[in-house]
C-alpha positions as CSV (number, residue, x, y, z in Angstrom):
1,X,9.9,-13.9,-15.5
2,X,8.2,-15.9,-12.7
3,X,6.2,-14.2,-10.6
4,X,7.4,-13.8,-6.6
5,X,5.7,-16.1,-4.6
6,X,6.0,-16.0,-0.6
7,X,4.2,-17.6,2.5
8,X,3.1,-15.5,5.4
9,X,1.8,-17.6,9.0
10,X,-0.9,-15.1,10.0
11,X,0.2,-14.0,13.7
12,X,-1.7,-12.9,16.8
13,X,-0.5,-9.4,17.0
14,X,-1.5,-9.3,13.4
15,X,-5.1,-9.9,14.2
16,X,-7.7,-7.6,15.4
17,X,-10.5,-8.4,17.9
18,X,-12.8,-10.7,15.6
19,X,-9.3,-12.7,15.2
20,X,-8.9,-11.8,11.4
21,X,-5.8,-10.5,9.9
22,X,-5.9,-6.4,9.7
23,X,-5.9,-4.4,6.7
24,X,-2.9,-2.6,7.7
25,X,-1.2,-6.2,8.5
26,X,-2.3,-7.8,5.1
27,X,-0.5,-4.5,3.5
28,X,2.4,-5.6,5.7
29,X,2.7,-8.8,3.5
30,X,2.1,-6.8,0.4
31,X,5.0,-4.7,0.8
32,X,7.3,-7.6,1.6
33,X,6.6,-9.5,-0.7
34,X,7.0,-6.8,-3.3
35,X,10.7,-5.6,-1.7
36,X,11.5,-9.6,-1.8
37,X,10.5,-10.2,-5.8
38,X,12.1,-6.6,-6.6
39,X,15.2,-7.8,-4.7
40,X,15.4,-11.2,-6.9
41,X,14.9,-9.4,-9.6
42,X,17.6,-7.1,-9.1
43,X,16.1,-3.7,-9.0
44,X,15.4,-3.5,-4.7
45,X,16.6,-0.6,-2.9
46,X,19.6,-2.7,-2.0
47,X,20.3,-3.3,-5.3
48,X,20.6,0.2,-6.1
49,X,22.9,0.7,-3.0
50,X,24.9,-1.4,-4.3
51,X,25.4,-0.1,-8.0
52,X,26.2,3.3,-6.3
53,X,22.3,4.9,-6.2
54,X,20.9,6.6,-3.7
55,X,17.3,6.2,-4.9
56,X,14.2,4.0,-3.7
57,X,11.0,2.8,-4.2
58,X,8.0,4.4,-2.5
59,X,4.3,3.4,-3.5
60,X,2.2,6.2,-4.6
61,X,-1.4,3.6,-5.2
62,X,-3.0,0.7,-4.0
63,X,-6.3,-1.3,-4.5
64,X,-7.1,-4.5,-2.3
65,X,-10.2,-6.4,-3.0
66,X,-10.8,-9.1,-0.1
67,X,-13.2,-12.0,-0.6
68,X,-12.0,-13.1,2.6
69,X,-9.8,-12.2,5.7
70,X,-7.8,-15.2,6.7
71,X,-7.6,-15.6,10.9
72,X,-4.8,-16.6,13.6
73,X,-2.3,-18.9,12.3
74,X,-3.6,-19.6,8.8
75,X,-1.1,-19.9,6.3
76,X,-1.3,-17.2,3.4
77,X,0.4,-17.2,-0.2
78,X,1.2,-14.1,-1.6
79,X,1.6,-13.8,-5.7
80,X,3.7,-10.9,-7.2
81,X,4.7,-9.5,-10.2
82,X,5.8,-6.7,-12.4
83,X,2.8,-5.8,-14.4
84,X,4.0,-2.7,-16.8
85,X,4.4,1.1,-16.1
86,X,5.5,3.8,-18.1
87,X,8.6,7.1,-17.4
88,X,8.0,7.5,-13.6
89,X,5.8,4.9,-12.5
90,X,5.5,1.0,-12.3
91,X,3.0,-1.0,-11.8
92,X,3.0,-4.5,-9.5
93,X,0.3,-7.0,-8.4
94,X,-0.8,-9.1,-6.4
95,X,-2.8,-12.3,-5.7
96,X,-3.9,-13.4,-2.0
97,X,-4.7,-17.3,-1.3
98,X,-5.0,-19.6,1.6
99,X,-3.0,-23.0,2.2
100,X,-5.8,-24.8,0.0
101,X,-5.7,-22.4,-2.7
102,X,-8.9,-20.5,-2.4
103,X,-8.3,-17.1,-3.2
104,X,-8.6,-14.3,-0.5
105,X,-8.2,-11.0,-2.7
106,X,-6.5,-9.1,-5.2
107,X,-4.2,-6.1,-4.8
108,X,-3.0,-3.2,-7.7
109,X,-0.2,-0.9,-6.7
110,X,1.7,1.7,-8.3
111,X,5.1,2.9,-7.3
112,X,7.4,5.9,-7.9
113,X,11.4,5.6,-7.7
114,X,12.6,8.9,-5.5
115,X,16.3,10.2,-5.0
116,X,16.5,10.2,-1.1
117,X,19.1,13.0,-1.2
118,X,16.6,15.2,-3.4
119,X,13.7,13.4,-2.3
120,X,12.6,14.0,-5.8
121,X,10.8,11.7,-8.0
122,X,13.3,9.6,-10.7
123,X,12.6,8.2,-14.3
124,X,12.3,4.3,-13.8
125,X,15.6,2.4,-15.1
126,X,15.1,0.9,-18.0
127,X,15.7,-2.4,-16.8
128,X,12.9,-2.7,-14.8
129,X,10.6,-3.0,-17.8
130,X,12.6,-5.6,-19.4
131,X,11.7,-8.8,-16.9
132,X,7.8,-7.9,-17.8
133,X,5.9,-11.2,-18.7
134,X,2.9,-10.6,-21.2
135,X,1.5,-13.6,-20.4
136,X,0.8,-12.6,-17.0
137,X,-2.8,-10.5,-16.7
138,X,-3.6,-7.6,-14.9
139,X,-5.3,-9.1,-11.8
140,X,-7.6,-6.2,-11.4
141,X,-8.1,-4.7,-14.9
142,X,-5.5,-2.5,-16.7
143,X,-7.0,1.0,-15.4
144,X,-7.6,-0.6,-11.4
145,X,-7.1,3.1,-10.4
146,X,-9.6,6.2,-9.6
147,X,-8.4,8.8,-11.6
148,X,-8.0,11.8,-9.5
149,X,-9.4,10.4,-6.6
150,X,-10.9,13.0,-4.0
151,X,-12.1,13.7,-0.4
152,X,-15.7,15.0,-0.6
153,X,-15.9,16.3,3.2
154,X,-19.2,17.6,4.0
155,X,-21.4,17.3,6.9
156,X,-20.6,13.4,9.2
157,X,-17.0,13.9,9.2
158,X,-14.8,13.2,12.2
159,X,-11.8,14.1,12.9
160,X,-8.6,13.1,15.0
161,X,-4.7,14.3,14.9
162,X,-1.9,11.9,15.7
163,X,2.3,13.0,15.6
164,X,4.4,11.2,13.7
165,X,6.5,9.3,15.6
166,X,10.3,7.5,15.1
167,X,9.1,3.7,15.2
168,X,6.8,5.0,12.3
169,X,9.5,5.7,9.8
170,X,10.7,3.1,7.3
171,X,14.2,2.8,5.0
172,X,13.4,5.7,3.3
173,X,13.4,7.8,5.8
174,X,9.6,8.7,5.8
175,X,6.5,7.2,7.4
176,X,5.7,4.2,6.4
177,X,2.8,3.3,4.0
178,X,1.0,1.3,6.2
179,X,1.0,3.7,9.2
180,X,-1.6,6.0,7.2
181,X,-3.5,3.3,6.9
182,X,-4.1,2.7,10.5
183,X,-4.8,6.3,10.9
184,X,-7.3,6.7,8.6
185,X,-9.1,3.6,10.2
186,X,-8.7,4.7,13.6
187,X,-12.0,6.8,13.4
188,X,-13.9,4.1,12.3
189,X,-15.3,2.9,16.0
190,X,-17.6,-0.4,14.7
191,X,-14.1,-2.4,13.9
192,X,-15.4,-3.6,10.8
193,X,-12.9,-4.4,8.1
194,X,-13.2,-2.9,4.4
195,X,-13.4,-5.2,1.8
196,X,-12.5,-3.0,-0.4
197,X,-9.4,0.0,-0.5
198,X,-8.2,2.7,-2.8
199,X,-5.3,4.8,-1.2
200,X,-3.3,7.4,-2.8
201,X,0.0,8.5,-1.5
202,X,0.3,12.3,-1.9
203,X,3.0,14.0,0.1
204,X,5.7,12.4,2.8
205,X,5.6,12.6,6.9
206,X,8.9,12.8,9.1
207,X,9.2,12.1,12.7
208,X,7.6,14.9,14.7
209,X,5.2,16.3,12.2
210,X,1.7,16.1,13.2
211,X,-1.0,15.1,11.0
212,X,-5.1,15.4,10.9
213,X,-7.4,12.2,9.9
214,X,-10.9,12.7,8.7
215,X,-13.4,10.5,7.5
216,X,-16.5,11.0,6.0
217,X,-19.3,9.1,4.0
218,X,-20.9,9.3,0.5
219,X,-21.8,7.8,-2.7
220,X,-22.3,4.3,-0.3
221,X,-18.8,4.4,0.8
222,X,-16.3,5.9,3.4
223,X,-13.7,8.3,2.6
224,X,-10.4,9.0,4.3
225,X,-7.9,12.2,4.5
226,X,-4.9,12.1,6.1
227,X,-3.5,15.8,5.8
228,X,-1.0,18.6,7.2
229,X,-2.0,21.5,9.6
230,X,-1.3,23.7,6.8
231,X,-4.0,21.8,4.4
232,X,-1.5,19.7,2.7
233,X,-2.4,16.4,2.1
234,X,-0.8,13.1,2.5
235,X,-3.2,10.4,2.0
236,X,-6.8,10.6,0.3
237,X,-8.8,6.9,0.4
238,X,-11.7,5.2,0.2
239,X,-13.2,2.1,1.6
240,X,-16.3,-0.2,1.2
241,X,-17.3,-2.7,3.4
């Protein structure tokens, strides 16, 4: 299997006010460029449509690590593959580099498969596993992930609450991925951009439901929630600058 390889033109609505791409932008090109190599290699929501399956792929982790955020109209090459998984999840990376080949930063993700009827997790088809090269190394490690990564709360944190709204939900009928990840940044007032991001995917949003943001700092880095009224959460994160 080769690995998915896909050019992005950074745009100006992509950019925030220092004229660098955004976090929740770069994840943009992420999730493209996964839904492209997944549709080539002939396991994409659409190809499940069209073998009769109502199912989907929703991500449930990521890790980016940035070196660098490229600006307005630089060309960026995004590198995909399959990396492994196991019964429910699978695993995919990423590598980021500019038009001269100088790499940007790294990404791990982990997805689920879901029956959209149900909206209840699915074991992985069997095929997905088969296209897996072993010659291809895990760009950030084989364990990239926090296990049981948590929101510490405490004293410092701020708070906001935003609704859910109907440009905010994606094919699968929920809000998108990178939505929570503008939330969770919106407290942050300096602008800055994390270098670094863990993100876990807990629970779905639909159109209408209103959800709380927090933030907080500790152990040298900031921490995100993105939760229900009722205490349920969504998204728990972390950055580091």
């Amino acid at each position: 299997m080769k690995p998915g390889t896909y050019a992005f033109k950074v745009r100006s609505y992509e950019c925030g006010a220092n004229g660098r791409l955004t976090l929740p932008s770069l994840c943009n090109y992420l999730q493209e460029a996964a839904s492209i190599h997944a549709y080539e290699l002939g396991f994409s929501k659409i190809n499940f449509d069209a073998a009769g399956g109502h199912i989907s792929w929703v991500l449930t982790r990521l890790v980016v690590r940035m070196a660098r955020y490229p600006e307005w109209n630089d060309e960026v090459t995004v590198v995909t593959f399959p990396r492994g998984g196991r019964r429910i999840v699978a695993w995919r990376d990423f590598i980021l580099r500019a038009a001269d080949g100088a790499e940007l930063g790294r990404a791990s993700s982990e997805w689920m498969i879901i029956d959209l009827s149900t909206r209840r997790v699915v074991p992985i088809p069997a095929d997905v596993f088969t296209c897996l090269d072993p010659a291809l190394a895990p760009v950030l490690g084989p364990e990239p992930f926090t296990p049981r990564l948590k929101y510490p709360g405490g004293d410092g944190a701020s708070a906001l609450t935003f609704t859910a709204q109907r440009s905010h939900i994606d094919l699968n009928g929920h809000v998108n991925n990178v939505h929570y990840i503008e939330w969770m940044l919106e407290p942050l007032t300096d602008g800055a951009q994390p270098a670094e991001m863990e993100i876990v995917f807990r629970s779905e949003t639909l159109a209408g439901d209103e959800v709380k943001v927090e933030t907080c700092a500790a152990d040298g880095a900031t921490y995100h929630r993105v939760y229900a009224p009722d205490g349920r959460d969504h998204v728990i994160a972390r950055t580091r600058r």
